[in-house]
KENU-683006 format. One record per residue (C-alpha): residue number from 1; x, y, z. Coordinates in steps of 0.02 Angstrom, whole numbers, plus 50000, padded with zeros to 5 digits. Layout:
@k->NUM, c1->X, c2->Y, c3->Z
...
REM end
This chain:
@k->1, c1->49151, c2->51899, c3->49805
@k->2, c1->49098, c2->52068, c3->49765
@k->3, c1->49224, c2->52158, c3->49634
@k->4, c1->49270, c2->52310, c3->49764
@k->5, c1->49321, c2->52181, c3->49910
@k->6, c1->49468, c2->52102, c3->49792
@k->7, c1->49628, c2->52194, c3->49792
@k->8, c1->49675, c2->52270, c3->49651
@k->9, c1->49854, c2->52231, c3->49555
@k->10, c1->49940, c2->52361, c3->49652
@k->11, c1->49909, c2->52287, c3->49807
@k->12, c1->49952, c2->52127, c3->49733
@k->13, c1->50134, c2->52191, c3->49675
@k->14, c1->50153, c2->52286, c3->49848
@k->15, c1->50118, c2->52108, c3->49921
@k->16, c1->50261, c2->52017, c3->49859
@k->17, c1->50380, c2->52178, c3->49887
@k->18, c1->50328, c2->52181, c3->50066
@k->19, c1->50324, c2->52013, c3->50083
@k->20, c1->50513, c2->51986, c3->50027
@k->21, c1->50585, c2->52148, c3->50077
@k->22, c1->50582, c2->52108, c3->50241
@k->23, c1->50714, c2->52032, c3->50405
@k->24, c1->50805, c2->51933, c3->50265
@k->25, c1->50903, c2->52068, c3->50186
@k->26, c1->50919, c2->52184, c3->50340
@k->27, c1->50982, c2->52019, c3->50434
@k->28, c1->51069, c2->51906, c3->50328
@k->29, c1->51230, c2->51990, c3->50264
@k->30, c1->51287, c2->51971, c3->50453
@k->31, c1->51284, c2->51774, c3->50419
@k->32, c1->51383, c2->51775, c3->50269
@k->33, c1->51546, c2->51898, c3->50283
@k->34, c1->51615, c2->51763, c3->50390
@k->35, c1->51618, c2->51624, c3->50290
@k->36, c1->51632, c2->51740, c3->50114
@k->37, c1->51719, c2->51883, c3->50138
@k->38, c1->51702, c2->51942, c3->49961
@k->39, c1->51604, c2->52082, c3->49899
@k->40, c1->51594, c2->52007, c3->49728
@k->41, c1->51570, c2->51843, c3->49786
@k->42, c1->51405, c2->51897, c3->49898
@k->43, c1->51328, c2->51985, c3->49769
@k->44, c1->51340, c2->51841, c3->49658
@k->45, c1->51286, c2->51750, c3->49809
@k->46, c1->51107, c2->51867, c3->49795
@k->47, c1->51088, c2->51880, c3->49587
@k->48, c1->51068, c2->51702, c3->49613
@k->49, c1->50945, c2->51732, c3->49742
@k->50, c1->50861, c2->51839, c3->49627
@k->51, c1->50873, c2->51707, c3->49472
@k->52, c1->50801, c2->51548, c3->49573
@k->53, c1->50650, c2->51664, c3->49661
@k->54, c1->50616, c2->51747, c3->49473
@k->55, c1->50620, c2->51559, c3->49396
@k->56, c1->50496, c2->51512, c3->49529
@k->57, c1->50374, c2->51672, c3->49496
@k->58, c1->50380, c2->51619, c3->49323
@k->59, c1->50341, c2->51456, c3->49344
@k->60, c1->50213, c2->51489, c3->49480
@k->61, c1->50141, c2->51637, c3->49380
@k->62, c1->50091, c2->51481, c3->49239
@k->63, c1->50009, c2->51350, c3->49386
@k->64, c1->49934, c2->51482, c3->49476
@k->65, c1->49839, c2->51554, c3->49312
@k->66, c1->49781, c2->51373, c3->49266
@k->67, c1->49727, c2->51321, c3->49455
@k->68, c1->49633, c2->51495, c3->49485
@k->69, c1->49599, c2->51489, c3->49668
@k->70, c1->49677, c2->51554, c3->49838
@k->71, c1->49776, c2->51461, c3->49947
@k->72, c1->49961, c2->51427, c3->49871
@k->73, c1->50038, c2->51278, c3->49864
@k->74, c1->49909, c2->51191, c3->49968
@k->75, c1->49793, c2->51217, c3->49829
@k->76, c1->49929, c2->51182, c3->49687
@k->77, c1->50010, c2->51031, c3->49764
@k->78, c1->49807, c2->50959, c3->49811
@k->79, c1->49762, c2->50982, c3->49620
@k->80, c1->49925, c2->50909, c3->49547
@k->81, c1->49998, c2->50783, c3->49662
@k->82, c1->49869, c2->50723, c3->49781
@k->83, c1->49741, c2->50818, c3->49933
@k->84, c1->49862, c2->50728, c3->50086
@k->85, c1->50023, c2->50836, c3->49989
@k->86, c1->49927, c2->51000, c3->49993
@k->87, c1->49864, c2->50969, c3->50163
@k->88, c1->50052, c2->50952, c3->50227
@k->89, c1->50118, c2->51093, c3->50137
@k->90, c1->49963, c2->51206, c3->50217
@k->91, c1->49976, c2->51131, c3->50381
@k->92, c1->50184, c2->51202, c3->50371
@k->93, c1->50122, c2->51358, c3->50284
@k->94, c1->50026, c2->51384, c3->50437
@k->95, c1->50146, c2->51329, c3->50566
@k->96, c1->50316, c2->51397, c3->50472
@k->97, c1->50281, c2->51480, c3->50325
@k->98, c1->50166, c2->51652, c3->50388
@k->99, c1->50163, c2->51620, c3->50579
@k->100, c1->50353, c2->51576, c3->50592
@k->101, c1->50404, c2->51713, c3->50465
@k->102, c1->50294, c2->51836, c3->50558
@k->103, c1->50396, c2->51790, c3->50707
@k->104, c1->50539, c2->51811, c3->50627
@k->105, c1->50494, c2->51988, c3->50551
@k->106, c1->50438, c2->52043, c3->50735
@k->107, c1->50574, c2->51956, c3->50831
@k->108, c1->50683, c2->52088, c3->50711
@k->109, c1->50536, c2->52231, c3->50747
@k->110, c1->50607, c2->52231, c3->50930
@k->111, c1->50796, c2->52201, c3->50902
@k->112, c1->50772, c2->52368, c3->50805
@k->113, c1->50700, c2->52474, c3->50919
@k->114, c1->50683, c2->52400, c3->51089
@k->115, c1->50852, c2->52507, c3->51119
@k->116, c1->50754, c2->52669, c3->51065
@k->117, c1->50594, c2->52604, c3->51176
@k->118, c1->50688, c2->52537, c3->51317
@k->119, c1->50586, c2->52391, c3->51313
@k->120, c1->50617, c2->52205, c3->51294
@k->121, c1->50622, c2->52143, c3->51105
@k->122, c1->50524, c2->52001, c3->51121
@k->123, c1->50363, c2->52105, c3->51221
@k->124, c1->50384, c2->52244, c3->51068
@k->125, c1->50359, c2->52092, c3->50934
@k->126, c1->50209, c2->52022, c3->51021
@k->127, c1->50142, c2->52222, c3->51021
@k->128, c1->50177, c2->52213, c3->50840
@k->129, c1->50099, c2->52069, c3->50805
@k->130, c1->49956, c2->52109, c3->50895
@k->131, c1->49924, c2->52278, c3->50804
@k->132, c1->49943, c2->52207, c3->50613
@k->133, c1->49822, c2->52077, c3->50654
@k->134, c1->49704, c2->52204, c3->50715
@k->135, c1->49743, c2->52319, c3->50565
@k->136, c1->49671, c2->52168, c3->50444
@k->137, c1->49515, c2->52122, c3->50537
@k->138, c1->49420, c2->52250, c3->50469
@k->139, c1->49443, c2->52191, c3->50299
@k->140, c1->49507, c2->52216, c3->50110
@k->141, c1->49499, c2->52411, c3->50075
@k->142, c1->49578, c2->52457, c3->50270
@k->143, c1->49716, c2->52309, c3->50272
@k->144, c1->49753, c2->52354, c3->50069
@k->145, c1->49778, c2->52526, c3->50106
@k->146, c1->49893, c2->52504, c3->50263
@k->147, c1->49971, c2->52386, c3->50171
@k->148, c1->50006, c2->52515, c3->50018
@k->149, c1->50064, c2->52632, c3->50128
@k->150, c1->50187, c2->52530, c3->50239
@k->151, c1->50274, c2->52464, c3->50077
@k->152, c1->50281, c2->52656, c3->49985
@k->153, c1->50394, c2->52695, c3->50156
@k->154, c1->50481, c2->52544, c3->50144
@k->155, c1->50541, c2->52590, c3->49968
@k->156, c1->50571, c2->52749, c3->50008
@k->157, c1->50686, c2->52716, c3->50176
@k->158, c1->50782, c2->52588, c3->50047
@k->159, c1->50809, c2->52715, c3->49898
@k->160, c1->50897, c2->52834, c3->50027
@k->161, c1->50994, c2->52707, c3->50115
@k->162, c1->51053, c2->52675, c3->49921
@k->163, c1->51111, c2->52829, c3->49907
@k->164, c1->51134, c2->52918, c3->50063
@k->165, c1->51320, c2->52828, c3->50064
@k->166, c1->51378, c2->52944, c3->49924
@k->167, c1->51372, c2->53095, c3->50024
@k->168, c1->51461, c2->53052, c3->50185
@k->169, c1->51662, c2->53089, c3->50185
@k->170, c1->51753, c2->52938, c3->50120
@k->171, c1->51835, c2->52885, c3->50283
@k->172, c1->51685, c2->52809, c3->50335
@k->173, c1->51677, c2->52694, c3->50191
@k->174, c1->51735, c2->52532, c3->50181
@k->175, c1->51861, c2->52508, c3->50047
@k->176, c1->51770, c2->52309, c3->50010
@k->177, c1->51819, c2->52308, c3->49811
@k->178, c1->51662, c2->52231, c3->49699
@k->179, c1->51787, c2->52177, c3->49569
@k->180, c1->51821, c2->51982, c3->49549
@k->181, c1->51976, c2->51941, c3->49641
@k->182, c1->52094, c2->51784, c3->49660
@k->183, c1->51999, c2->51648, c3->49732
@k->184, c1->51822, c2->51711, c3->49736
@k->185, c1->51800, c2->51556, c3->49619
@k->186, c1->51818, c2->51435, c3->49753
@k->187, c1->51720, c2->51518, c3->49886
@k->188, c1->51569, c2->51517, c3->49771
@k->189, c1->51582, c2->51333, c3->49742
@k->190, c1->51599, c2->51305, c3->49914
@k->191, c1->51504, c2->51225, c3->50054
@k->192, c1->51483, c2->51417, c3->50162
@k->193, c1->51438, c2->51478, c3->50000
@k->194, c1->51279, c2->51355, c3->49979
@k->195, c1->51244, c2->51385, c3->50168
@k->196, c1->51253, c2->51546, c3->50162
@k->197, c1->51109, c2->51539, c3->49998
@k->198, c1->50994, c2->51471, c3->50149
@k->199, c1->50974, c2->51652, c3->50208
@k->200, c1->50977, c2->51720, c3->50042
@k->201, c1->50813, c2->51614, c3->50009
@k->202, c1->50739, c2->51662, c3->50145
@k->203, c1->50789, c2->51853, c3->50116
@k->204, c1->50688, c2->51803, c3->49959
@k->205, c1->50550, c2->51717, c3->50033
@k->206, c1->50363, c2->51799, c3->49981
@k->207, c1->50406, c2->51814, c3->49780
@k->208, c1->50250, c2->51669, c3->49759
@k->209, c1->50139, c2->51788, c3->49888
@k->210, c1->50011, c2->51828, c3->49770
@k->211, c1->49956, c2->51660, c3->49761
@k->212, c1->49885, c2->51637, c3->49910
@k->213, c1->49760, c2->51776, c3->49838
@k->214, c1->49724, c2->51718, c3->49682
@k->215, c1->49545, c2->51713, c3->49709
@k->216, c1->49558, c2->51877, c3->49796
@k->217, c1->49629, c2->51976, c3->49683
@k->218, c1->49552, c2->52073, c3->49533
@k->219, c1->49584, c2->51990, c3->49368
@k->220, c1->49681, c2->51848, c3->49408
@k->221, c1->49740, c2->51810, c3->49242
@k->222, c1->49819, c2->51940, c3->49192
@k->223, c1->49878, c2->52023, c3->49370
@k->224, c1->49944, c2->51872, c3->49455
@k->225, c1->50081, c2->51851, c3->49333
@k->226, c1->50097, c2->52022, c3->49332
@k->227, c1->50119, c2->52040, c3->49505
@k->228, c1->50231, c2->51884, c3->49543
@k->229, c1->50363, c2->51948, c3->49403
@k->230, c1->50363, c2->52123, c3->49432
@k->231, c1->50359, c2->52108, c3->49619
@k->232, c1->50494, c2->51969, c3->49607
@k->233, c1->50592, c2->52085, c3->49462
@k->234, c1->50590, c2->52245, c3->49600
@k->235, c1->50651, c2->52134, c3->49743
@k->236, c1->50783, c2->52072, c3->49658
@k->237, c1->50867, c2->52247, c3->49593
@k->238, c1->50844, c2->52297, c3->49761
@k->239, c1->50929, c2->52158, c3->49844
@k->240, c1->51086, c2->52190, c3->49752
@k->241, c1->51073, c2->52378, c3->49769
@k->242, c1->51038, c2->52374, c3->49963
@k->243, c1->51193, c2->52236, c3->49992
@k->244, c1->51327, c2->52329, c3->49894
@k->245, c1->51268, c2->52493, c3->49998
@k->246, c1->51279, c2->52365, c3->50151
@k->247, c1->51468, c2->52308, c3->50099
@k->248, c1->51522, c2->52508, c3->50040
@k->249, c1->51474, c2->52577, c3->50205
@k->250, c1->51530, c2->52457, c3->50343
@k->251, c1->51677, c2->52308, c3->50337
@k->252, c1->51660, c2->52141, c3->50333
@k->253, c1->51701, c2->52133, c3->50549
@k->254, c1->51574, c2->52279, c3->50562
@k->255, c1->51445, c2->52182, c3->50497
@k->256, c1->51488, c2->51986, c3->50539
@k->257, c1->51362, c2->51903, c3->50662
@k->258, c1->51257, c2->52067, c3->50647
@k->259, c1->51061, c2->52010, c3->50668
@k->260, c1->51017, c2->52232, c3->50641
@k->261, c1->51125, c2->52254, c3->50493
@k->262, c1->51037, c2->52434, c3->50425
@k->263, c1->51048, c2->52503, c3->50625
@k->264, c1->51258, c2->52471, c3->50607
@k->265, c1->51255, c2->52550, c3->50439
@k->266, c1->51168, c2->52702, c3->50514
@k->267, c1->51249, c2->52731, c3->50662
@k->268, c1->51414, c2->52727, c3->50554
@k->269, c1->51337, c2->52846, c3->50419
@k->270, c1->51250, c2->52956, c3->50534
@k->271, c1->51322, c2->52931, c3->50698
@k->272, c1->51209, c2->52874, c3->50870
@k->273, c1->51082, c2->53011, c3->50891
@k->274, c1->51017, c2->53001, c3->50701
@k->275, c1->51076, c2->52799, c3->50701
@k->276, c1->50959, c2->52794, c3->50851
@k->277, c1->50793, c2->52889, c3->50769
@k->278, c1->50830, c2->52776, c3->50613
@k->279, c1->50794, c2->52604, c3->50724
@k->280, c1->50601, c2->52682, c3->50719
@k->281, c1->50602, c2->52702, c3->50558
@k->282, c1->50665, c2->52522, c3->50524
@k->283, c1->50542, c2->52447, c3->50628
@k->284, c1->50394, c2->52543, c3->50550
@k->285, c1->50458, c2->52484, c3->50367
@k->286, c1->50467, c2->52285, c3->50431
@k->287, c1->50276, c2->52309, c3->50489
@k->288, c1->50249, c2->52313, c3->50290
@k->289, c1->50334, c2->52138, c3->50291
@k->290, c1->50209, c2->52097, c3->50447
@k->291, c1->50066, c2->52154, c3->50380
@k->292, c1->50083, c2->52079, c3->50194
@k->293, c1->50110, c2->51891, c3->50280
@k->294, c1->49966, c2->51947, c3->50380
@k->295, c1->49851, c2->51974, c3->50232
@k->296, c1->49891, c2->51790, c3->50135
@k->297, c1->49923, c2->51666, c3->50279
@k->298, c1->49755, c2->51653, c3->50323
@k->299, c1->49695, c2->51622, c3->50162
@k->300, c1->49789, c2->51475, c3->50168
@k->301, c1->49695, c2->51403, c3->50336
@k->302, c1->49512, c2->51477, c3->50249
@k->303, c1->49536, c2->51370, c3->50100
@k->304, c1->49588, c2->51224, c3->50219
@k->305, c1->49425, c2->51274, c3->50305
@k->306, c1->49330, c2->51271, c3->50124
@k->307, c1->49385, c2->51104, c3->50074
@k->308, c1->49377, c2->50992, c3->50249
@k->309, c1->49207, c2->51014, c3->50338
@k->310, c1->49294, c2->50974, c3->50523
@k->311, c1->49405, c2->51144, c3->50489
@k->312, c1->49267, c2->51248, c3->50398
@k->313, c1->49250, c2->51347, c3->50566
@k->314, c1->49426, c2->51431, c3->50516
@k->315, c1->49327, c2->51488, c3->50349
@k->316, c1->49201, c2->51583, c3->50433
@k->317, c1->49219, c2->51770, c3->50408
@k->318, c1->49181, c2->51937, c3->50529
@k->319, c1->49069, c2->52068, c3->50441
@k->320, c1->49213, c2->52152, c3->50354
@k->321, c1->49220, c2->51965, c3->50250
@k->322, c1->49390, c2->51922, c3->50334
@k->323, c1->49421, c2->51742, c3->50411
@k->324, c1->49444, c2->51814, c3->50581
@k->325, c1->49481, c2->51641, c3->50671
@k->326, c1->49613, c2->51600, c3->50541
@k->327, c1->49696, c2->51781, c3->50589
@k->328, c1->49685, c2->51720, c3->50753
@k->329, c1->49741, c2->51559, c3->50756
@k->330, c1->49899, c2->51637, c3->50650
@k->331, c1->49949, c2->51778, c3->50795
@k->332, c1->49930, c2->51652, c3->50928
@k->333, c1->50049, c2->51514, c3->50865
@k->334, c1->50159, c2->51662, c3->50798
@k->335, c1->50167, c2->51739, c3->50964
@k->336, c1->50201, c2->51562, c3->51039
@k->337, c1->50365, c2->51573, c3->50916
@k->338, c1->50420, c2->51726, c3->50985
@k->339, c1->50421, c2->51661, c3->51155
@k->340, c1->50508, c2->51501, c3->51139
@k->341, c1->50630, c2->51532, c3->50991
@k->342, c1->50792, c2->51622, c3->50926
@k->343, c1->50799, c2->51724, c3->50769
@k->344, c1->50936, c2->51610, c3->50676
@k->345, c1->50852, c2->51459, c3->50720
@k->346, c1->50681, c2->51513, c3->50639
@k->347, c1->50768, c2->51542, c3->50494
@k->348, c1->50847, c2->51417, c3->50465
@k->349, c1->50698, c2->51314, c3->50484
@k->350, c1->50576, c2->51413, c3->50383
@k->351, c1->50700, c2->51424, c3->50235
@k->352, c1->50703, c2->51237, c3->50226
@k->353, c1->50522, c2->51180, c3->50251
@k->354, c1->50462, c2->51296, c3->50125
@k->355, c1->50581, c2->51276, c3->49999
@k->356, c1->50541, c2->51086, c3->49995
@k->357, c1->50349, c2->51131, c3->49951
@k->358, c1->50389, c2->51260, c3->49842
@k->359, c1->50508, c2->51126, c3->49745
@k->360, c1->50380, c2->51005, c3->49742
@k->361, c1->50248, c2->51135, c3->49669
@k->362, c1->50361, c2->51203, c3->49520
@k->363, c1->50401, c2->51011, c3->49484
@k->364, c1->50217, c2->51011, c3->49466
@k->365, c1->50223, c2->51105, c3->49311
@k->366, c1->50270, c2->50960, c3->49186
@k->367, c1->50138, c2->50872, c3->49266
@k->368, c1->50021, c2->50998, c3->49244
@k->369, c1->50071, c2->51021, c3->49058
@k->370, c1->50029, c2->50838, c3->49025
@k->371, c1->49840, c2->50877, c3->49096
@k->372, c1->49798, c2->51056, c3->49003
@k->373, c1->49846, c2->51101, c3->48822
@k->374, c1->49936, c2->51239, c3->48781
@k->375, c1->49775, c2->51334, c3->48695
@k->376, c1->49671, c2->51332, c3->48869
@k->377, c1->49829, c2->51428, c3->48957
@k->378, c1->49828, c2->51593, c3->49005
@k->379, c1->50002, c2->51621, c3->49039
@k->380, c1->50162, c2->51515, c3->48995
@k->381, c1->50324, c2->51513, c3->49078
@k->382, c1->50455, c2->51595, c3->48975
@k->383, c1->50610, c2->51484, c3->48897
@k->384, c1->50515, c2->51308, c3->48951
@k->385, c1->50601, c2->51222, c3->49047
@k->386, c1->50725, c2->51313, c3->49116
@k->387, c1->50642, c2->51408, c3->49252
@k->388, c1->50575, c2->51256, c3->49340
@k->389, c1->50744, c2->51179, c3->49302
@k->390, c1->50867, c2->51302, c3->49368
@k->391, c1->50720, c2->51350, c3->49548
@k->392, c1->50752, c2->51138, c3->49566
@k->393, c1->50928, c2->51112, c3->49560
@k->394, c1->50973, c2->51265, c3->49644
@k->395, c1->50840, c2->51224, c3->49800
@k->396, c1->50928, c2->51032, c3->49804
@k->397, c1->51102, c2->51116, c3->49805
@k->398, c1->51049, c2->51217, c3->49956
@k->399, c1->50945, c2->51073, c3->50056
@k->400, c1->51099, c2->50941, c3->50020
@k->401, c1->51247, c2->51077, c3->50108
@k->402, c1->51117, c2->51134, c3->50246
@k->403, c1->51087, c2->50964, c3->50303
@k->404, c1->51249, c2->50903, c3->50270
@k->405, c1->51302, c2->51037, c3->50393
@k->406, c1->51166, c2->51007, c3->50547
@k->407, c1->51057, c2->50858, c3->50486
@k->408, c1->50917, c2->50916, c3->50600
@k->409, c1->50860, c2->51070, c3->50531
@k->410, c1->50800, c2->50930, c3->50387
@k->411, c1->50738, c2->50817, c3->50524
@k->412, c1->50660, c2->50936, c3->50626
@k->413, c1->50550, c2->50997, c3->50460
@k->414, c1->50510, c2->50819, c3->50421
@k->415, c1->50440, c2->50791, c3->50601
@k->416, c1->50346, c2->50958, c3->50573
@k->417, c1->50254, c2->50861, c3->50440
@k->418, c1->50190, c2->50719, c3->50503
@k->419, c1->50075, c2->50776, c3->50648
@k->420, c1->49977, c2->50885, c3->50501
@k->421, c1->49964, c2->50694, c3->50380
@k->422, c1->49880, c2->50619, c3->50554
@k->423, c1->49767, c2->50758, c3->50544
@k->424, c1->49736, c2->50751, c3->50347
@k->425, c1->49690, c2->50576, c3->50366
@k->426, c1->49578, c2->50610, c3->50525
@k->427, c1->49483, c2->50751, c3->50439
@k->428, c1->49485, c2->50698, c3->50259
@k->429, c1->49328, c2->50563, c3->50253
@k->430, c1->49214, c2->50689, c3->50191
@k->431, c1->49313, c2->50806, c3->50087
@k->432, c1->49202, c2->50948, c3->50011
REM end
């Protein structure tokens, strides 16, 4: 691939902002006030967020460095474990982890501003949809710059939120105290607490983005780390910065079982006319979100297409050198989503399936050790073996309360699975 059609390190930090910053932390405090209605006990709930998702860029920023190629974990978990893994984990990359995020991102597009529009949420996130997929057809230099762009205003919306609270009269705050307080121990030991973590991951979800471009992006080596931890570094200060902003401004029954968490904030800050204009403004900044899972899930069904001749057709690529079919294919089953699901359920379901494959691929890194010595590495994870250590037990903690708590979110991923290993082993005869 010619050097000016890879994107460059900026877009590949942009990437993983917009790919986390996103429905999860604009959503998700309105799922846990009710079961932890602590201010210090949430934000502990998110630095651990932001701990587990930095472990895994670390770790990821090593395996993705050593296995230089696009495509994720369907490419890791195919090189360390075995093809039928990596085919499983892109088959659920495809069906949950882009096209059911995307979904999710859109389904949150219209709760935000199909008031403003007057028009049904669900027609306003196929319209989105629609548009960021057209955006990236025409290819690496138009979808990079949109993509810039989107995430600069993003930022931007999020620093004034931060501060914006600080200059409203003090009536309108909410008194929550940050300060540890009697009994904040046992809620963050508790069951609601590791619940509750399910929508912090997924709030998190998109810190391993950049792998999915590895072979798209200028200078791997040195600018996929770079853009995992630095990407993954920014999310995580502005997780905690966003949700104690969240908890200053608005109480704890202000915000409970909220799904537009930053529209309550402003119409509280600002009041409804200037609340109202603001649910634009959110929408525009989740199309960054959009767009950035719109740029690195097909790269995931191209390098399916690469490696299986029965699927190459979803490698072939418009004149702009974008895998146009894979777009495709992406919007349709995402817009299927839309139609047929809720917002908590997609969740749920996506936080789940993915973190199972992205478990299984940091695992991967002792294995991976065993095979390459440390003098042909380019990068190495930081105090070995923590990272992969604390990403592990922290994912198990969260998998073990979820499906203690509704068994088939667990069994509905695990059916997920097993239509895409009856296709592995009906396509894989001839594998490039």
């Amino acid at each position: 691939m010619a050097e000016q059609k890879k994107y460059t390190l900026t877009v590949g930090i942009t990437l993983v902002i917009a790919n986390m910053i996103g429905t999860g932390v604009f959503t998700s405090l309105g799922y846990q006030v009710g079961s932890i209605p602590s201010g210090f006990a949430i934000l502990v709930l998110w630095a651990i967020g932001g701990v587990v998702a930095l472990s895994g860029a670390f770790t990821y920023a090593e395996i993705s460095t050593t296995l230089q190629k696009s495509g994720g974990e369907y490419h890791y978990l195919g090189k360390i474990f075995h093809p039928a893994l990596g085919f499983i984990s892109g088959w659920m990359s495809l069906l949950v982890g882009f096209a059911g995020a995307i979904s999710a991102v859109a389904l949150a597009i219209g709760e935000y501003s199909h008031t403003l529009l007057g028009v049904s949420n669900k027609l306003i996130a196929i319209f989105a949809i629609v548009l960021v997929s057209t955006v990236h057809w025409f290819g690496v230099k138009t979808g990079g710059a949109v993509q810039n762009f989107l995430t600069s205003m993003k930022l931007l919306l999020i620093l004034f939120f931060c501060i914006a609270p600080f200059f409203v009269a003090d009536e309108i705050k909410s008194g929550i105290s940050f300060w540890p307080q009697a009994g904040d121990t046992d809620l963050i030991l508790s069951a609601s607490f590791a619940v509750s973590l399910v929508f912090v991951v997924y709030a998190y979800t998109g810190w391993n983005a950049a792998a999915y471009i590895a072979g798209n992006l200028e200078n791997p080596s040195k600018n996929l780390p770079r853009s995992l931890i630095i990407g993954t570094l920014t999310v995580t200060i502005v997780y905690l910065a966003l949700n104690a902003m969240f908890l200053y401004s608005a109480s704890f029954s202000e915000l409970n079982g909220k799904n537009d968490i930053g529209n309550v904030v402003a119409y509280k800050l600002f009041g409804d006319k200037i609340g109202l204009a603001f649910s634009s403004v959110f929408s525009i900044a989740l199309l960054s979100t959009l767009s950035a899972m719109t740029i690195a899930g097909p790269r995931v069904l191209e390098a399916m297409g690469d490696d299986y001749p029965k699927l190459k057709t979803f490698a072939t690529t418009n004149r702009f050198d974008m895998p146009y079919l894979a777009i495709l294919t992406q919007a349709g089953w995402a817009i299927f989503l839309v139609l047929v699901s809720s917002f908590k359920e997609i969740i749920q379901y996506i936080s789940v399936s993915l973190s199972i494959f992205s478990m299984a691929t940091v695992l991967g890194i002792f294995i991976l050790r065993r095979k390459h010595s440390a003098e042909k590495r380019v990068y190495s994870v930081p105090f070995y073996p923590l990272p992969p250590i604390i990403f592990s037990v922290c994912t198990c903690w969260m998998i073990y309360y979820v499906t203690k708590n509704d068994p088939w979110i667990i069994l509905y991923s695990m059916a997920t699975m097993v239509p895409g290993l009856i296709i592995y082993f009906a396509i894989s005869k001839k594998p490039v």
